[in-house]
C-alpha positions in Angstrom: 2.4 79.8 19.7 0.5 78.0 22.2 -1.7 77.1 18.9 -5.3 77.1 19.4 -6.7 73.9 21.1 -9.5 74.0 18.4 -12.5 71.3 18.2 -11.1 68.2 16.5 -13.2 66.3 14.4 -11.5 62.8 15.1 -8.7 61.3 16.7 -5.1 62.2 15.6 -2.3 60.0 14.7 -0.1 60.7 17.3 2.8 59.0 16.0 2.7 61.0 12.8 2.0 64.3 14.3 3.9 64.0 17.8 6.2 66.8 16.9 4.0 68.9 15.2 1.9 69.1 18.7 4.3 69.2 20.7 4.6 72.8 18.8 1.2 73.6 18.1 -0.4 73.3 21.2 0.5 77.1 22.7 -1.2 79.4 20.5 -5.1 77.6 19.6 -2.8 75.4 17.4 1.2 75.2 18.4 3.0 75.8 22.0 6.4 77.0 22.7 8.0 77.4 25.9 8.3 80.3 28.4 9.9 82.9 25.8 12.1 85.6 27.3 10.9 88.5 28.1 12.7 91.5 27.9 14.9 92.4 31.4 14.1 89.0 32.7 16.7 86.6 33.1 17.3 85.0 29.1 17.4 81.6 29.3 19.8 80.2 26.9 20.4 82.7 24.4 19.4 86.1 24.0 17.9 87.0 26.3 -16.7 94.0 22.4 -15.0 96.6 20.4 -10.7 96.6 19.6 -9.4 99.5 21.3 -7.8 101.8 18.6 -4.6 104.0 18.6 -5.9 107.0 19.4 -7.8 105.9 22.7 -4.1 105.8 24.6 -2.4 109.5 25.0 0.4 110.3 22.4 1.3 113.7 23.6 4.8 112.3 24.6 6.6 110.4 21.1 9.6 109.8 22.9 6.7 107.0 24.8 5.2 104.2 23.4 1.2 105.5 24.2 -0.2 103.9 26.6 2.9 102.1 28.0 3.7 103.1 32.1 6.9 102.5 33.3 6.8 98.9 35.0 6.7 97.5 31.3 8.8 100.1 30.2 11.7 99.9 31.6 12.1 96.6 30.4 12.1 97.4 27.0 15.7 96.9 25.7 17.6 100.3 25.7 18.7 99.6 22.1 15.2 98.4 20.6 14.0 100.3 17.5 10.8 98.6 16.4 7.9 97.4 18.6 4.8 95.5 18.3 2.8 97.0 20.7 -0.6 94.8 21.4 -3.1 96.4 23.2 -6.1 94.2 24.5 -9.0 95.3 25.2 -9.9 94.4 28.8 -8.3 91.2 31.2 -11.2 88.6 29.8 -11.3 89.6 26.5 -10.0 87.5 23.2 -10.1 91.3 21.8 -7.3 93.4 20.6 -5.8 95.9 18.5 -1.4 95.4 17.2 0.2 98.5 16.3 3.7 98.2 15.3 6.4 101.3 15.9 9.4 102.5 14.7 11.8 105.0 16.6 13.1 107.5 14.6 15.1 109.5 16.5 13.8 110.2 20.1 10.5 109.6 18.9 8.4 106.8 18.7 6.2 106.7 15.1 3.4 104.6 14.3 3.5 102.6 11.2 0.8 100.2 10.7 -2.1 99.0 13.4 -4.3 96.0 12.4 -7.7 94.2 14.7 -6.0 91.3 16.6 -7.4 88.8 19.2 -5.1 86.8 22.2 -6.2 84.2 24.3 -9.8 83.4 24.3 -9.9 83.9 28.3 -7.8 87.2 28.2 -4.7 88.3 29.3 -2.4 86.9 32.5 0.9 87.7 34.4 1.6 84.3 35.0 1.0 82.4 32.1 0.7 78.4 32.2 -0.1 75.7 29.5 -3.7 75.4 28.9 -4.8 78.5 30.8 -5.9 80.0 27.4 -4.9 83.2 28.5 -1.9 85.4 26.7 1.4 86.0 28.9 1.6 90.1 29.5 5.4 91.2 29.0 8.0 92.3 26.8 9.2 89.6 24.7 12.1 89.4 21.9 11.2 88.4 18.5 13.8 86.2 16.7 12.4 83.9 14.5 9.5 83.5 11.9 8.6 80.7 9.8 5.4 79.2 8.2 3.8 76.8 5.5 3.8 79.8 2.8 7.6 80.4 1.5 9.5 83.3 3.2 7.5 86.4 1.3 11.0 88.5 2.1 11.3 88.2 6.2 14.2 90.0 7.6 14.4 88.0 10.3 15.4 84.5 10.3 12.7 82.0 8.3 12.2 78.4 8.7 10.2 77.3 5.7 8.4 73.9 6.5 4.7 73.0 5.0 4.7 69.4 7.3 5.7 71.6 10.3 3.3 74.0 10.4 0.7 72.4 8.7 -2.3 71.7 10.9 -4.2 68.4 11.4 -6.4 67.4 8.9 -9.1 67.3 11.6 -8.6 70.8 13.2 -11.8 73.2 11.9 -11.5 74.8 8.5 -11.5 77.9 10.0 -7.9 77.4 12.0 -6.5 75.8 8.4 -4.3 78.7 8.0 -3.2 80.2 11.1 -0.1 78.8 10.7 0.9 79.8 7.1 2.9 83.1 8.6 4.3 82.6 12.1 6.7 85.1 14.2 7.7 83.4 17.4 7.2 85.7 20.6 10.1 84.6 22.4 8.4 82.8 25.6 9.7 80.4 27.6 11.6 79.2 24.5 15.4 79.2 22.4 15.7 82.5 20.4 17.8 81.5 17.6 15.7 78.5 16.9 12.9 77.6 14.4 9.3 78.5 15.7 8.4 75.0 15.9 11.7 73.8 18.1 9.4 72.5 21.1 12.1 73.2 23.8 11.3 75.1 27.2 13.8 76.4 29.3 10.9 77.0 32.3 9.6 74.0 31.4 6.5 72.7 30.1 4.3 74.2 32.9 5.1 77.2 31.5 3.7 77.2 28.4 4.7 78.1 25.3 4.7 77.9 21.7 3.4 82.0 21.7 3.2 83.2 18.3 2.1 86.0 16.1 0.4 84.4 13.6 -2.4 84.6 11.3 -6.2 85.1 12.3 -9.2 83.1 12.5 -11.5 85.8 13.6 -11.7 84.4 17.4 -9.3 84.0 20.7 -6.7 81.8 20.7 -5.3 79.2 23.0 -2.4 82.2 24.5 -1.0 83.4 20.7 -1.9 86.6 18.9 -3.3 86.6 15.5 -3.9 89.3 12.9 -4.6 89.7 9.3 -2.3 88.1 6.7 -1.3 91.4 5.4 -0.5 92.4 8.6 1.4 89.2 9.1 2.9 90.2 5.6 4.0 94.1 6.8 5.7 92.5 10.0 7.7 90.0 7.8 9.7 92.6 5.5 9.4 94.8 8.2 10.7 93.4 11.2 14.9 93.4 11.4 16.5 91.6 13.7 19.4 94.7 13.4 16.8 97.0 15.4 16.3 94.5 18.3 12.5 93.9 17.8 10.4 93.3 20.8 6.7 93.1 21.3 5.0 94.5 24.2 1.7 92.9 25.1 -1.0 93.2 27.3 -4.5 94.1 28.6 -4.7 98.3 28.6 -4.8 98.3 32.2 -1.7 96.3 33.0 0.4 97.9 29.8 -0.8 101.2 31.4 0.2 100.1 34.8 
């Protein structure tokens, strides 16, 4: 979640909040580091307007629409849910996250929410502080929040002083952090959301989460709705390898 760098109001007490930032500076709020993304090399453990569903060809449901085959062909053979987040242009904090199931050969959609990314768009090569959101195929592992598990099927690390944001962050960014899914970038799957470590190291980034929205761009995260935050909770099981595939519509398309 490389957590929104939002405007702070006063100075923050470092040594209270150390760890919290070293987790909430990713996503316009928290970081993590370089998550894996799907058919690269895992780490240390395993590996103006939103564009809208129908604006990517879906004459092919054994596809994910508007996926080519340089991002597909990293998606995990066995995978049978993904988040697919399509951006609207390179520069653009402006997207729309449709999640998938496969049912059989074929690819079904079964929710699709507004979203935004990182306020400066979308990159291949992602570093800390570039505001911009890491294009890929990523594993999702872990969630967690400030709110209580609302029935997650994959693993939930409940912790209000964790994910709680400074005092002095904007009101607006109070609650991006009360639903979290860690996208697993530069960082440990298997671990909390908040674990700080980076296997690519710092320069990489991190701390990329889904998480809830604040109706602008993030710092490299993506944020929608908290009842779409809610729907990919009970929804997302770690026994159908969930990935998310993210990117501007050119380079998913690519």
């Amino acid at each position: 979640m490389e957590i929104d760098n939002v405007r702070r109001r006063g100075t923050v007490a470092v040594a209270a909040l150390g760890a919290l930032f070293a987790t909430l500076t990713a996503c316009g709020g928290p970081a993590s580091g370089p998550a894996r993304t799907a058919g690269a090399p895992a780490p240390a453990g395993r590996p103006a307007q939103s564009p809208t569903v129908s604006s990517v060809p879906t004459t092919d449901p054994t596809r994910i629409p508007g996926v080519g085959a340089r991002l597909r062909r990293r998606i995990p053979a066995g995978s049978r849910q993904i988040v697919a987040v399509y951006g609207e242009g390179a520069n653009s904090a402006d997207s729309r996250l449709v999640l998938y199931t496969r049912r059989g050969a074929g690819w079904h959609s079964t929710g699709s929410w507004p979203a935004h990314n990182g306020r400066h768009g979308w990159t291949a090569d992602h570093h800390e502080g570039d505001q911009r959101s890491p294009v890929g195929v990523f594993t999702l592992s872990d969630a967690g929040g400030v709110l209580p598990d609302p029935g997650a099927r994959l693993p939930y690390d409940h912790d209000v002083s964790a994910y709680t944001p400074p005092a002095d962050w904007d009101e607006a960014h109070q609650h991006d952090f009360d639903y979290v899914i860690a996208i697993d970038y530069n960082r440990l799957p298997g671990t909390p959301p908040r674990d700080a470590g980076r296997p690519w190291g710092a320069g990489k980034g991190g701390g990329i989460w889904l998480h809830m929205d604040h109706g602008s761009g993030t710092s490299a995260c993506v944020s929608v709705s908290k009842q779409a935050m809610e729907v990919l909770l009970r929804t997302l099981d770690p026994a159908l390898d969930p990935v998310v595939v993210m990117g501007d519509r050119a380079e998913l398309a690519a």
